[in-house]
Steps between C-alpha positions, in 0.01 A plus 500: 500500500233496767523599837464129584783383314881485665687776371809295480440102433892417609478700851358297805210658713524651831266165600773276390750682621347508849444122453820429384677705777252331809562157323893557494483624866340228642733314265224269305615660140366332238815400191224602280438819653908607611540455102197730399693755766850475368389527111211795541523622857665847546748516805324822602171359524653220742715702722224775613192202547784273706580809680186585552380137613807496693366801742164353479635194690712684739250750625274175533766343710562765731110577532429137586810483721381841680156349554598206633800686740326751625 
């Protein structure tokens, strides 16, 4: 195996897990794409990058809110 190769073909990547998670979020989830999750997608993975993305757009919030209230 080469270092290019995926070490695991069944696991998703932490790209399409971000994707997946922004995508859900916004709610604009592809069928296609929730299916992929459910059948190769590792709970894990989904919790800490929607947790993650989840601070992300709260500290954004409060920033923008805090700019604009001074």
């Amino acid at each position: 195996m080469t270092e290019s190769e995926p070490r695991d073909e069944d696991s998703l990547t932490l790209t399409q897990v971000g994707a997946s998670v922004l995508a859900a979020g916004f709610g604009v989830q592809s069928k296609e794409n929730k299916r992929r999750d459910f059948t190769r997608g590792k709970p894990v993975q989904f919790i800490i990058v929607g947790v993650f993305f989840t601070a992300t757009l709260m500290a954004a919030l409060i920033g923008v809110v805090n700019w604009v209230l001074p």
